[in-house]
PDB file with one MODEL, atoms N, CA, C and O in Angstrom:
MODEL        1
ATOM      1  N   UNK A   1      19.761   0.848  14.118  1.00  0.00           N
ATOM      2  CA  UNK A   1      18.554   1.623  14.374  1.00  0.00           C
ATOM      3  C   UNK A   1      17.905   1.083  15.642  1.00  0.00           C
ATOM      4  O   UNK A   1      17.635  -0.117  15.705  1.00  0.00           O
ATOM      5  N   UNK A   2      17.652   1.869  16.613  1.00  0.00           N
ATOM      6  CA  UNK A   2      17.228   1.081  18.111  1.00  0.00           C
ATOM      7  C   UNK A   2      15.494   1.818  17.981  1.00  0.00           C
ATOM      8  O   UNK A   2      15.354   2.695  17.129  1.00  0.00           O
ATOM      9  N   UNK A   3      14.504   1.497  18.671  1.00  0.00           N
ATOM     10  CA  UNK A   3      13.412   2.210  19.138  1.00  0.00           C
ATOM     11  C   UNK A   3      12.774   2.502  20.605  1.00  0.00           C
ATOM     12  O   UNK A   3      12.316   1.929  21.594  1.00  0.00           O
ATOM     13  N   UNK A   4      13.045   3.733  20.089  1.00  0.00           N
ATOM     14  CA  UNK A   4      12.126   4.060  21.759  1.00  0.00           C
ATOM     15  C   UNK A   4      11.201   3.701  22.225  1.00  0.00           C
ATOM     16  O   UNK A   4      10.184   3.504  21.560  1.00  0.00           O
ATOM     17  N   UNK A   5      11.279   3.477  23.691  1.00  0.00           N
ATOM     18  CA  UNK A   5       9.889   3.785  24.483  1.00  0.00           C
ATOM     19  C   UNK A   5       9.231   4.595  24.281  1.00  0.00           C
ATOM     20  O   UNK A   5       9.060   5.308  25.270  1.00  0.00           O
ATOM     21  N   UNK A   6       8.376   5.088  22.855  1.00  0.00           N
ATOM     22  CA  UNK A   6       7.677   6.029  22.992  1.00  0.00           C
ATOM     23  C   UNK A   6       5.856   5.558  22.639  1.00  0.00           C
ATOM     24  O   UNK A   6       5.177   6.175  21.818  1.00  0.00           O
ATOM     25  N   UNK A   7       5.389   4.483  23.376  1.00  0.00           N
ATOM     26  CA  UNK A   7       4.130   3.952  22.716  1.00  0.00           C
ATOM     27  C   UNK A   7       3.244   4.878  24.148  1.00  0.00           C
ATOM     28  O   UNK A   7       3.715   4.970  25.281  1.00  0.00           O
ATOM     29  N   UNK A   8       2.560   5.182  23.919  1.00  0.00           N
ATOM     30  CA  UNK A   8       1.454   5.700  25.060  1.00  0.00           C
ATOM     31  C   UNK A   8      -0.095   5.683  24.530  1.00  0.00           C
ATOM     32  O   UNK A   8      -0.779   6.363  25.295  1.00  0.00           O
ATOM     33  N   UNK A   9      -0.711   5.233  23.676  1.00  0.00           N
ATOM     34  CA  UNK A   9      -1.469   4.515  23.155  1.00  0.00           C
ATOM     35  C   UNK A   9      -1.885   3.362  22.681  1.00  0.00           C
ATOM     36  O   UNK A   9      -1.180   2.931  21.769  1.00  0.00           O
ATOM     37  N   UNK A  10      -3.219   2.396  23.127  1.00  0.00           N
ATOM     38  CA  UNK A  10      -3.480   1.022  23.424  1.00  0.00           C
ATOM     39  C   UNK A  10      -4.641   1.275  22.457  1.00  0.00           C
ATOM     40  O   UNK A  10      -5.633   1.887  22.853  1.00  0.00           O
ATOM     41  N   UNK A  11      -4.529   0.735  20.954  1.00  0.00           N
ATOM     42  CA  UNK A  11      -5.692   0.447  19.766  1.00  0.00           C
ATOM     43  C   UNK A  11      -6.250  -0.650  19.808  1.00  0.00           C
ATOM     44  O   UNK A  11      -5.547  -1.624  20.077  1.00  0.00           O
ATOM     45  N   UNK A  12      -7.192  -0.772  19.642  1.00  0.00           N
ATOM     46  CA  UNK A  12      -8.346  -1.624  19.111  1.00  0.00           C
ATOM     47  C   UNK A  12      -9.022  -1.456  18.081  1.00  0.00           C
ATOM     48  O   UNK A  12      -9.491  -0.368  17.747  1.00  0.00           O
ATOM     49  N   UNK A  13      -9.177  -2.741  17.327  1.00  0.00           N
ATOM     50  CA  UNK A  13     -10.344  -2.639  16.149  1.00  0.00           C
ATOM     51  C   UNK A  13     -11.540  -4.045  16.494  1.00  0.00           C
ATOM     52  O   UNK A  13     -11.316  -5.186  16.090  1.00  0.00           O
ATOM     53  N   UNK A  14     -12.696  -3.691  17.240  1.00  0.00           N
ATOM     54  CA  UNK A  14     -13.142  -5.072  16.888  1.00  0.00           C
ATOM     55  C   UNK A  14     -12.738  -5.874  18.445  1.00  0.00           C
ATOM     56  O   UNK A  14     -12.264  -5.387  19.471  1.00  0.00           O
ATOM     57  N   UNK A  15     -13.060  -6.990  18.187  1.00  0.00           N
ATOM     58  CA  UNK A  15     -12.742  -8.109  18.967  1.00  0.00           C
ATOM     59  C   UNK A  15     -10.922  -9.053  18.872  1.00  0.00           C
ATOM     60  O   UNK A  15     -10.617 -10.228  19.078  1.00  0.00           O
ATOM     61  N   UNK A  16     -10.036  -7.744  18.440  1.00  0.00           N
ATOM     62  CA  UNK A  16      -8.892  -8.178  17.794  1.00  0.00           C
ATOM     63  C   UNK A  16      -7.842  -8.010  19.694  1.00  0.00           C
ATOM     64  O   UNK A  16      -8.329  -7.617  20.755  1.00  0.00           O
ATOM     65  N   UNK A  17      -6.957  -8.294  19.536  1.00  0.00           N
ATOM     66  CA  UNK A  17      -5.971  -8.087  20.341  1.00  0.00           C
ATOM     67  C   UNK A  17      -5.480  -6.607  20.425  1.00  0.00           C
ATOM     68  O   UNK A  17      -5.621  -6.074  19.324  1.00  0.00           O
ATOM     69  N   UNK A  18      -4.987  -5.819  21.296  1.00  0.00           N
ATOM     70  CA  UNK A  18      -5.024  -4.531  21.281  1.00  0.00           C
ATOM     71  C   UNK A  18      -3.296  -4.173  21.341  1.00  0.00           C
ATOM     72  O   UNK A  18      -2.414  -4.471  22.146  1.00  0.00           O
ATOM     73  N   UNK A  19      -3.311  -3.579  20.377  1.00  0.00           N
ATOM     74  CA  UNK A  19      -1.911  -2.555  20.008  1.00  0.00           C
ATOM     75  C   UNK A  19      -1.325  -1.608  20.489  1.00  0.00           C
ATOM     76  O   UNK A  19      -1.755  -0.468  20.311  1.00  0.00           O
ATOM     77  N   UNK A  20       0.014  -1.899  21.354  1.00  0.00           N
ATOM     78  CA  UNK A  20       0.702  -0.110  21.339  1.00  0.00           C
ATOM     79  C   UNK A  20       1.125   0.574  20.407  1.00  0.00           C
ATOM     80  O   UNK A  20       2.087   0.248  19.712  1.00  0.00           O
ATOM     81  N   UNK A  21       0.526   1.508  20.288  1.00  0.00           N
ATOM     82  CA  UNK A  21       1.270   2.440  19.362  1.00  0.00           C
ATOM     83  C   UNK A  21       1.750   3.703  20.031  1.00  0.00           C
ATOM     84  O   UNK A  21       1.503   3.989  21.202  1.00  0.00           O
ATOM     85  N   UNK A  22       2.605   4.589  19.017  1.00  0.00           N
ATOM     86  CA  UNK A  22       3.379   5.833  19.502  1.00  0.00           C
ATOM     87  C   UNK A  22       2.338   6.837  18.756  1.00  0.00           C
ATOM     88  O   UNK A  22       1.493   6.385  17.983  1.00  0.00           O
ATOM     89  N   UNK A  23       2.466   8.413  19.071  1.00  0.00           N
ATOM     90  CA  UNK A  23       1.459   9.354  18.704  1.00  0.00           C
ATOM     91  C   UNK A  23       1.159   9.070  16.929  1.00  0.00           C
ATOM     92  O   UNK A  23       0.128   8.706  16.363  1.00  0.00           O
ATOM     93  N   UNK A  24       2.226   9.334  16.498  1.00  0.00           N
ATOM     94  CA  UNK A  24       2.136   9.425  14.896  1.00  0.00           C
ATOM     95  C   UNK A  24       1.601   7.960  14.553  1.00  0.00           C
ATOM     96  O   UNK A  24       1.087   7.979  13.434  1.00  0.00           O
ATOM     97  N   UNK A  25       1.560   6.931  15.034  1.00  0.00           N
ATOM     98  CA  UNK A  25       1.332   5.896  14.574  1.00  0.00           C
ATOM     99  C   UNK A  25      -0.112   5.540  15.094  1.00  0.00           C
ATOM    100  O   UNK A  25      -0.824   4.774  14.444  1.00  0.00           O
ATOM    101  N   UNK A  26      -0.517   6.085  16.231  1.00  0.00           N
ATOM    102  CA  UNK A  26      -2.456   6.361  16.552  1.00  0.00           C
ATOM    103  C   UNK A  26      -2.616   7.362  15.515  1.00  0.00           C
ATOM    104  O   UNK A  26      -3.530   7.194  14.708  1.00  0.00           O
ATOM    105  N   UNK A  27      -2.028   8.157  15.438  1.00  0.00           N
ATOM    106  CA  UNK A  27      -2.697   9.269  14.642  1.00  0.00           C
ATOM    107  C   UNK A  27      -3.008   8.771  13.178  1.00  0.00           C
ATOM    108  O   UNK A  27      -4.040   9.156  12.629  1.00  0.00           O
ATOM    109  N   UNK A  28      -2.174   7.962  12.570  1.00  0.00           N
ATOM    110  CA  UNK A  28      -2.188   7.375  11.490  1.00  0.00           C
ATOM    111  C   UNK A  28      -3.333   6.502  10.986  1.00  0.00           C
ATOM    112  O   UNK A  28      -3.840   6.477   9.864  1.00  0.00           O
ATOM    113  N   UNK A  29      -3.789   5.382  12.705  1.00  0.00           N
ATOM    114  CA  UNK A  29      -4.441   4.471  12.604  1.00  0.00           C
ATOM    115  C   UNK A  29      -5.851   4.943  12.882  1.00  0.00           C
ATOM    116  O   UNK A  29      -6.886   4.278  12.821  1.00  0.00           O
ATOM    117  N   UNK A  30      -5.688   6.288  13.217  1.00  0.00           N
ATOM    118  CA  UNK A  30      -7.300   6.780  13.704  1.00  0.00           C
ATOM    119  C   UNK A  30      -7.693   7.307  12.202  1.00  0.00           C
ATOM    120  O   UNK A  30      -8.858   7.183  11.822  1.00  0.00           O
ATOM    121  N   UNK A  31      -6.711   7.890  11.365  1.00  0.00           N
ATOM    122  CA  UNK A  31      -7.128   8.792  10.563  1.00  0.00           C
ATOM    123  C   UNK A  31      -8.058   7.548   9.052  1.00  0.00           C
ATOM    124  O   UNK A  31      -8.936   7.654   8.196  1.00  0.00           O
ATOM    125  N   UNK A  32      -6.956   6.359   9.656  1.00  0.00           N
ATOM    126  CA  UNK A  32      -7.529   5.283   8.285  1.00  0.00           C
ATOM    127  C   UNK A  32      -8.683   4.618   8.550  1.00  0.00           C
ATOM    128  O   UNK A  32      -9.444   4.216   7.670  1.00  0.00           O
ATOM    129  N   UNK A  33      -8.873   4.465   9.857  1.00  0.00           N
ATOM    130  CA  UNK A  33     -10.289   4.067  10.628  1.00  0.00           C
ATOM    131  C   UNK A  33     -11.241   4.850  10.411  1.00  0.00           C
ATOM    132  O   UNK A  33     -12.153   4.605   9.621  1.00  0.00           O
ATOM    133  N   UNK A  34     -11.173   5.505  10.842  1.00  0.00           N
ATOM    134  CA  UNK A  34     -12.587   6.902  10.564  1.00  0.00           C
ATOM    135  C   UNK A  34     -12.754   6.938   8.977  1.00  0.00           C
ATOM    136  O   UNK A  34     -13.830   6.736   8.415  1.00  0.00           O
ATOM    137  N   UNK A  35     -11.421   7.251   8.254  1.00  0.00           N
ATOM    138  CA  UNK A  35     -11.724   7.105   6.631  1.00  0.00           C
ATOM    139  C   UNK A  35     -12.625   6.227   5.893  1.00  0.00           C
ATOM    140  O   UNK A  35     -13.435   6.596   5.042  1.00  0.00           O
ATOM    141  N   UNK A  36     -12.411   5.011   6.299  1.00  0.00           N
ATOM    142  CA  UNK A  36     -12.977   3.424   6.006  1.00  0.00           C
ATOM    143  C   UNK A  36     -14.447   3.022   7.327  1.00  0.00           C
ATOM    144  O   UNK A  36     -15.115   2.001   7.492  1.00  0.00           O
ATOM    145  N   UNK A  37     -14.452   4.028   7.854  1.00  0.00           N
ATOM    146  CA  UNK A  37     -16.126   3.963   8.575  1.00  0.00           C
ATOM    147  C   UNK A  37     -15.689   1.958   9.977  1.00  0.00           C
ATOM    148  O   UNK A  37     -16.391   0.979  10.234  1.00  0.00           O
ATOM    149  N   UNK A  38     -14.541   2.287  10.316  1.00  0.00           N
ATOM    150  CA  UNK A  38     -14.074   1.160  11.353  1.00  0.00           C
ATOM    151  C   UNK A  38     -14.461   1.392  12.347  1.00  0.00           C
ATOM    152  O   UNK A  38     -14.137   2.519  12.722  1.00  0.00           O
ATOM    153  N   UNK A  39     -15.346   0.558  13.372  1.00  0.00           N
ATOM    154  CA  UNK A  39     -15.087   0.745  14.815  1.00  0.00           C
ATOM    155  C   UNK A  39     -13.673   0.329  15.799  1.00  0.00           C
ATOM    156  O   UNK A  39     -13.254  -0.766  16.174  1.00  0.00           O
ATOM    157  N   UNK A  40     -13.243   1.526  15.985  1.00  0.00           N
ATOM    158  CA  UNK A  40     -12.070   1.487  16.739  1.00  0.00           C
ATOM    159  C   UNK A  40     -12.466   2.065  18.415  1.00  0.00           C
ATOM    160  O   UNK A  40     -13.477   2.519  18.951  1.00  0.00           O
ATOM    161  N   UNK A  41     -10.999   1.742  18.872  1.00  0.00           N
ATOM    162  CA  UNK A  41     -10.920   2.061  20.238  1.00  0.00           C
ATOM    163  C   UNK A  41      -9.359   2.983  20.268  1.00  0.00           C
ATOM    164  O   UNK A  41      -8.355   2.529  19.720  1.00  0.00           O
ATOM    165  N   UNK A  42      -9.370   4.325  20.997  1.00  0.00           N
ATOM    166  CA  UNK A  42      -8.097   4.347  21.910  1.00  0.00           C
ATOM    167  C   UNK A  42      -8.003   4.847  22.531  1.00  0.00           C
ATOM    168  O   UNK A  42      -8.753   5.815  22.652  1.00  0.00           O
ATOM    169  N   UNK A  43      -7.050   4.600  23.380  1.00  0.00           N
ATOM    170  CA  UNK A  43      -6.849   4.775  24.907  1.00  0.00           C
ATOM    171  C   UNK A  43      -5.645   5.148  24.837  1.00  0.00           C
ATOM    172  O   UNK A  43      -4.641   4.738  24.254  1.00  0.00           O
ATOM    173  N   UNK A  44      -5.977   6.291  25.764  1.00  0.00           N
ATOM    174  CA  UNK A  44      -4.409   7.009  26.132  1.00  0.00           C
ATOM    175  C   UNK A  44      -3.970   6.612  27.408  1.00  0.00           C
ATOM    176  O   UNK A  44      -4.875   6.657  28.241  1.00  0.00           O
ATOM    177  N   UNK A  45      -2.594   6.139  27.950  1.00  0.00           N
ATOM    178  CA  UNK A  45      -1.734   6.034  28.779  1.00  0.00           C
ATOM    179  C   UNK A  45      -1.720   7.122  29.425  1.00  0.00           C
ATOM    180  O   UNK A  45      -1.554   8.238  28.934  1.00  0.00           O
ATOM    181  N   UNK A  46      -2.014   6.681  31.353  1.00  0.00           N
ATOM    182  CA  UNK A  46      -1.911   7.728  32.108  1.00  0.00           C
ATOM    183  C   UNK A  46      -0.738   8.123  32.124  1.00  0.00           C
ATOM    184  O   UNK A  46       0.163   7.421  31.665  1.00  0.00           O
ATOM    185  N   UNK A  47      -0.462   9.624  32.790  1.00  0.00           N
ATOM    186  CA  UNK A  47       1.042  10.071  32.921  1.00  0.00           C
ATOM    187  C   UNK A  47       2.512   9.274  33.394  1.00  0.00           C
ATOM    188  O   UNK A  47       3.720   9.165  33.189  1.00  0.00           O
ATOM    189  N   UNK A  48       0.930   8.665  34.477  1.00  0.00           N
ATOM    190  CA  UNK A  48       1.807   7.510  35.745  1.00  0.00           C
ATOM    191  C   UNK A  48       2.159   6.396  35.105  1.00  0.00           C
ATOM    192  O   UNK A  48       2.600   5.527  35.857  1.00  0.00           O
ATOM    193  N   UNK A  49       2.113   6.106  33.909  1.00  0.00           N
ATOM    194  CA  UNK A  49       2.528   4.659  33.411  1.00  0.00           C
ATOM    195  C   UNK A  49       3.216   4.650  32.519  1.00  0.00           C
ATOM    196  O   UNK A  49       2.776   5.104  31.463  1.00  0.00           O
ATOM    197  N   UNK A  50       4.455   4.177  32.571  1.00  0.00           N
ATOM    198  CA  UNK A  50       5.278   4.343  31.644  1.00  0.00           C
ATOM    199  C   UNK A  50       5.096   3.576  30.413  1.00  0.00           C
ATOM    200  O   UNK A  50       4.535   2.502  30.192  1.00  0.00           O
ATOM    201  N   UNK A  51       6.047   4.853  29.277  1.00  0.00           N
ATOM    202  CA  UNK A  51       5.871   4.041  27.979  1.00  0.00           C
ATOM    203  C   UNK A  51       5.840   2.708  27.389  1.00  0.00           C
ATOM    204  O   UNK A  51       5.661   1.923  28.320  1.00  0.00           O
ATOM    205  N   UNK A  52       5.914   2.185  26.466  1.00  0.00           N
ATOM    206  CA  UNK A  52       5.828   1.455  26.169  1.00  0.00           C
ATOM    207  C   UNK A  52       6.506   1.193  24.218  1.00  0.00           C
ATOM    208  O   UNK A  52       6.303   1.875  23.213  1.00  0.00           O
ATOM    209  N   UNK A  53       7.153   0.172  24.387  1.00  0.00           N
ATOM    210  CA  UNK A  53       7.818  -0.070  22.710  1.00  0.00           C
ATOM    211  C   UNK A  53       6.585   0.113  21.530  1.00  0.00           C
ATOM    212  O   UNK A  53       5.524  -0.414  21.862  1.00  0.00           O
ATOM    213  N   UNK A  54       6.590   0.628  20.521  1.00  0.00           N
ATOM    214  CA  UNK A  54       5.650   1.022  19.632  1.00  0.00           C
ATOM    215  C   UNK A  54       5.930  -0.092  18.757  1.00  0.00           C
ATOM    216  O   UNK A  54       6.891  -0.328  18.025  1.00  0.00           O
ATOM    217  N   UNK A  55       4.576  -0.891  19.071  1.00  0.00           N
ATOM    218  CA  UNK A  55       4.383  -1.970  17.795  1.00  0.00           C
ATOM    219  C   UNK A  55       4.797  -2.062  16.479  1.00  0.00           C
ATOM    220  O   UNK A  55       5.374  -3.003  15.934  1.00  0.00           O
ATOM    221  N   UNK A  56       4.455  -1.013  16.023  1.00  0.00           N
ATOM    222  CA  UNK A  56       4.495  -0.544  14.373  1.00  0.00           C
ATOM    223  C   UNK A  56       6.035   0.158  14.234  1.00  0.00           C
ATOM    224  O   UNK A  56       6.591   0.225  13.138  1.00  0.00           O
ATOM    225  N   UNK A  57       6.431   0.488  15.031  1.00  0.00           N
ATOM    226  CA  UNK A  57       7.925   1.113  15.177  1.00  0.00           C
ATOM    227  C   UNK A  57       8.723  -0.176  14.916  1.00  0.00           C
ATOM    228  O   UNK A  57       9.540  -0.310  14.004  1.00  0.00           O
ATOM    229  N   UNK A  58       8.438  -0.970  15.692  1.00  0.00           N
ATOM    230  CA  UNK A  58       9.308  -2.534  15.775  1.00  0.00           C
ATOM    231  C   UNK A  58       9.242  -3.433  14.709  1.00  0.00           C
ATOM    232  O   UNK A  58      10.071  -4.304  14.445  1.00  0.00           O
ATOM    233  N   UNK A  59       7.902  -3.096  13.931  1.00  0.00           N
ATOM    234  CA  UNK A  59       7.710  -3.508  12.683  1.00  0.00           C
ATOM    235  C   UNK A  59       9.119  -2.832  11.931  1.00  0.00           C
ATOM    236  O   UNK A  59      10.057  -3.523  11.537  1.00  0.00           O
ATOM    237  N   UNK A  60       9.062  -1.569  11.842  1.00  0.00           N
ATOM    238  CA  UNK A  60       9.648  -1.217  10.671  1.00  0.00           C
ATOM    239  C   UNK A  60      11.611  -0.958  10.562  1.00  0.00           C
ATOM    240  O   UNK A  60      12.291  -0.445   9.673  1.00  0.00           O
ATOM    241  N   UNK A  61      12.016  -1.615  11.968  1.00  0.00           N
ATOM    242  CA  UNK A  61      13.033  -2.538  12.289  1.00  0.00           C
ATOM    243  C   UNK A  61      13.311  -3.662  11.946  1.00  0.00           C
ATOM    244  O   UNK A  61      14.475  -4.046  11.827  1.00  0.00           O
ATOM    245  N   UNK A  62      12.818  -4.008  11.840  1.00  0.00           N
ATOM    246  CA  UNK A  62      12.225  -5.769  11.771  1.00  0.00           C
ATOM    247  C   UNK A  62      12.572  -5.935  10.126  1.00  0.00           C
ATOM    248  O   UNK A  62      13.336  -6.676   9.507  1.00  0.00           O
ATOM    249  N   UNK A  63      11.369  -4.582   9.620  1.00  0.00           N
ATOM    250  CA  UNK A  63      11.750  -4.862   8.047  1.00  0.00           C
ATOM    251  C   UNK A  63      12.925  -4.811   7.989  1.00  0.00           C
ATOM    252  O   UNK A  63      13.702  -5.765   7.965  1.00  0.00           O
ATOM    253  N   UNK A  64      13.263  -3.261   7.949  1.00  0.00           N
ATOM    254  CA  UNK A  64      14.928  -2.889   7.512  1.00  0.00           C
ATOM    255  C   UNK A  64      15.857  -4.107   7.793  1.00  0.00           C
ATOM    256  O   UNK A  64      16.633  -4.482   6.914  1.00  0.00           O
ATOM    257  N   UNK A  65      15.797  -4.687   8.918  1.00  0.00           N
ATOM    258  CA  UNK A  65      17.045  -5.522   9.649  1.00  0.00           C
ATOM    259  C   UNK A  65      16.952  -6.739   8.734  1.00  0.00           C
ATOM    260  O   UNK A  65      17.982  -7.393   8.570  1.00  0.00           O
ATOM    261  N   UNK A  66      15.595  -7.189   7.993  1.00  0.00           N
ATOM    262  CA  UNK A  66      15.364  -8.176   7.093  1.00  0.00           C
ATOM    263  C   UNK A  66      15.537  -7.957   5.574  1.00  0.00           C
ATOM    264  O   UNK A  66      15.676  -8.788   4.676  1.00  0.00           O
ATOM    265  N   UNK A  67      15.509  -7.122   5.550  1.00  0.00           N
ATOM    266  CA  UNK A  67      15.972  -6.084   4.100  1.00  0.00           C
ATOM    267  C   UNK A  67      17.772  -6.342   3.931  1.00  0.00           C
ATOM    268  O   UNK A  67      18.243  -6.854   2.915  1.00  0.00           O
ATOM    269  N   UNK A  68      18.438  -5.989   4.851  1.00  0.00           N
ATOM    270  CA  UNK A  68      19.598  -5.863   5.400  1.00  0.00           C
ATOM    271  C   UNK A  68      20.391  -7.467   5.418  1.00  0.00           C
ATOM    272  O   UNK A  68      21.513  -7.577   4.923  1.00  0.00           O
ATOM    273  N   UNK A  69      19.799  -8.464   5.936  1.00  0.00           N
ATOM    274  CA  UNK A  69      19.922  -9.588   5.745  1.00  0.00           C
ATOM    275  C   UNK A  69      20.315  -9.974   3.809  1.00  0.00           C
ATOM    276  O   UNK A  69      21.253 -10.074   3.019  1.00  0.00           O
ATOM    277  N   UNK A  70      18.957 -10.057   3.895  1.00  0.00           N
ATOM    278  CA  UNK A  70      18.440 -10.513   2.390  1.00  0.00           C
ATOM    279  C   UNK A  70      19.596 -10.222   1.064  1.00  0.00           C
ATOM    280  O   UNK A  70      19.973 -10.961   0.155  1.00  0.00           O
ATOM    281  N   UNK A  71      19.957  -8.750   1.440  1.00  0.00           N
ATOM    282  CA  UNK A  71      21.028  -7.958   0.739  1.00  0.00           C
ATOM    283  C   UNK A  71      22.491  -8.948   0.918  1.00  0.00           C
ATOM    284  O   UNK A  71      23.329  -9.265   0.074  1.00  0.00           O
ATOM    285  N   UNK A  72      22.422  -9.171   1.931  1.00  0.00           N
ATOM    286  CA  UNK A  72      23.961  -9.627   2.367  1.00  0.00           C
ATOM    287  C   UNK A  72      24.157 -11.079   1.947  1.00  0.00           C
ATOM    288  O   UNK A  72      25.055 -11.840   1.589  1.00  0.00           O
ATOM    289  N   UNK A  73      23.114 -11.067   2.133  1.00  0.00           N
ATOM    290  CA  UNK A  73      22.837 -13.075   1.565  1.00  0.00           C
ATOM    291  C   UNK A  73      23.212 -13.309  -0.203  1.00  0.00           C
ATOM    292  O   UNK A  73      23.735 -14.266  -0.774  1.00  0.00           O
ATOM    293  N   UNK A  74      22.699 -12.010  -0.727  1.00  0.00           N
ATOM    294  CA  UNK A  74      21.996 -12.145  -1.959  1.00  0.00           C
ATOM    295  C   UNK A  74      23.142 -12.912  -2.980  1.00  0.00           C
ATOM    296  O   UNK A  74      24.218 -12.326  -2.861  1.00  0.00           O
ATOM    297  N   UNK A  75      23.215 -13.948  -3.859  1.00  0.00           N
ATOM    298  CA  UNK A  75      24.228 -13.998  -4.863  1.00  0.00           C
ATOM    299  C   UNK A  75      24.700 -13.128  -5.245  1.00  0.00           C
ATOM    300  O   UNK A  75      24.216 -12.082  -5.677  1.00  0.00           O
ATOM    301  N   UNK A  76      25.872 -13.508  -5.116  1.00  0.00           N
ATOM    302  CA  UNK A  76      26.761 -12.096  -6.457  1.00  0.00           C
ATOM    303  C   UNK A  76      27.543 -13.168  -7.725  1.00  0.00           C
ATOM    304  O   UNK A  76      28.135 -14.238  -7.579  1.00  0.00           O
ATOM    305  N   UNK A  77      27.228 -12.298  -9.071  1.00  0.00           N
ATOM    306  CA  UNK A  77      28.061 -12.824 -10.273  1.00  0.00           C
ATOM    307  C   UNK A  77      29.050 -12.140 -10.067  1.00  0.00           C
ATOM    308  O   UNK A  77      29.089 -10.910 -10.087  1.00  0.00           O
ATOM    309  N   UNK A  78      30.409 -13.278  -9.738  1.00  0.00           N
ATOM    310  CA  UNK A  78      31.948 -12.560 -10.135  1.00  0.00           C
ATOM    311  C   UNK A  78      32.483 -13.058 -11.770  1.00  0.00           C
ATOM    312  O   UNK A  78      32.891 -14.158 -12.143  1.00  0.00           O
ATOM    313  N   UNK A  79      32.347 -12.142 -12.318  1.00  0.00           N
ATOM    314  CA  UNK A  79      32.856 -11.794 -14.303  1.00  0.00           C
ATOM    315  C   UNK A  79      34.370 -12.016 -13.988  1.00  0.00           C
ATOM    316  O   UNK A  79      34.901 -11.775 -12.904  1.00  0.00           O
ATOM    317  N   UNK A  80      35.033 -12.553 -15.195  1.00  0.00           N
ATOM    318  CA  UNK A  80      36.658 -12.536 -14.691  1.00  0.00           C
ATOM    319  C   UNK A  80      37.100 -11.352 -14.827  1.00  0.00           C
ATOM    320  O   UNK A  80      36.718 -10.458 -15.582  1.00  0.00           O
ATOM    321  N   UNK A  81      38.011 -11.375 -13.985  1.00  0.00           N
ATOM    322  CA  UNK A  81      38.708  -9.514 -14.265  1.00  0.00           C
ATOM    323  C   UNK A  81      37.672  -8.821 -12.656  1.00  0.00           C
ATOM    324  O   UNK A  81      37.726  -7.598 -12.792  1.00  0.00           O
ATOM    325  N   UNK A  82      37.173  -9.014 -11.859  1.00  0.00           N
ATOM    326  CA  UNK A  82      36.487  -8.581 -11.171  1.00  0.00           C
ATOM    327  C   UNK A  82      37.281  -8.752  -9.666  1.00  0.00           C
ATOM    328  O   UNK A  82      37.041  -8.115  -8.640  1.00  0.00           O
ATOM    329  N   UNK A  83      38.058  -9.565  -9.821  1.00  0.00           N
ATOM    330  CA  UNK A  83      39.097 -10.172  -8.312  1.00  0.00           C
ATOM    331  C   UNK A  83      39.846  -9.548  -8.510  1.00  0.00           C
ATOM    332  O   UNK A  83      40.579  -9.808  -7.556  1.00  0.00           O
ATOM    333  N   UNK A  84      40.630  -8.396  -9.374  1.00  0.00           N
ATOM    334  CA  UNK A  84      41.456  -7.662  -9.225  1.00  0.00           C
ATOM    335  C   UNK A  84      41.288  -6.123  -8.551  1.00  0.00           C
ATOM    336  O   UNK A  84      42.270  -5.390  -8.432  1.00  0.00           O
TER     337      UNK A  84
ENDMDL
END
C-alpha cells in the first residue's frame, strides 16, 4: 500500500504543532472540531505549492504494516498430524 502526495491542507488546534492533511481527512477534522466547540485553524495550500504526504494517511500505513508484522510474528500451535 504506498500514499500519495495528496495533503494540501495545514491544521491546527491550539498552540499544538500543525498537520498535513488530505481533503477527506480536513474534512473529517473540521467536522469533529466544530462538533466538540474546538478552536481550530486551516489553511489551504496555494495552487503553486506542491502537495504534500497526508499525515493521517501515513498513520494508517503504519498501522496496517504493524498489523501485518504482528500477524507474521504471532505463535503458531503445530497439533501432530499438522506437518503433513
Amino acid at each position: 500500500m504506498t500514499v500519495e502526495k495528496t495533503g494540501r491542507f495545514l491544521t491546527t488546534v491550539g498552540e499544538h504543532a500543525p498537520v498535513v492533511m488530505c481533503e477527506r481527512h480536513a474534512q473529517v477534522f473540521e467536522m469533529a472540531m466544530m462538533a466538540n466547540d474546538i478552536a481550530h485553524t486551516i489553511y489551504e495550500f496555494d495552487d503553486e505549492t506542491p502537495s504534500q504526504y497526508c499525515q493521517a494517511c501515513d498513520l494508517q500505513v503504519a498501522k496496517a504494516y504493524a498489523e501485518k508484522v504482528e500477524a507474521a510474528n504471532k505463535p503458531k500451535i503445530i497439533m501432530p498430524g499438522d506437518l503433513n
